[in-house]
N, C-alpha and C positions, 0 to 999 in steps of 0.2 A: 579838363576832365575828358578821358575816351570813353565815348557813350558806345557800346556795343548791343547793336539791335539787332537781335537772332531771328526776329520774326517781322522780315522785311515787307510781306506778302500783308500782315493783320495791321490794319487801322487801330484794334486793342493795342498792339505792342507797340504802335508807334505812340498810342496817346499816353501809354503807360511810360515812354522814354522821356516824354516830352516835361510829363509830374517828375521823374524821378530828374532828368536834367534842373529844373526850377528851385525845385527841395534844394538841392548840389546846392546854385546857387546863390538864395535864401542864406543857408546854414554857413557859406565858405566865403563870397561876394565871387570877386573876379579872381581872387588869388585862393587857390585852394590848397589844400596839405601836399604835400609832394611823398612820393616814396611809399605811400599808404596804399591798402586797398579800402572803400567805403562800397560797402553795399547796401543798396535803398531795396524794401518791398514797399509797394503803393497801391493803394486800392480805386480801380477804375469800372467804372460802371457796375460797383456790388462784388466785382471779382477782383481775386489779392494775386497781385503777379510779382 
């Protein structure tokens, strides 16, 4: 999976890459879809990023 974090600077975006990476995880193991795009929204401290 390429995790791209636009918001290098916020501890928010990092915590919110961190759930959206696990999710990935979770749902796909180690081998995930290839050729796809998957986009995750996840909710971190009450806020949806």
């Amino acid at each position: 999976m390429r995790l791209i974090n636009r918001s290098k600077q916020s501890p928010l975006g990092r915590r919110a890459c961190d759930v959206a990476l696990a999710a990935h995880h979770e749902k796909f193991g180690d081998y995930g879809r290839q050729k796809h795009v998957t986009n995750y929204t996840v909710v971190v401290d009450g806020v949806k990023v």
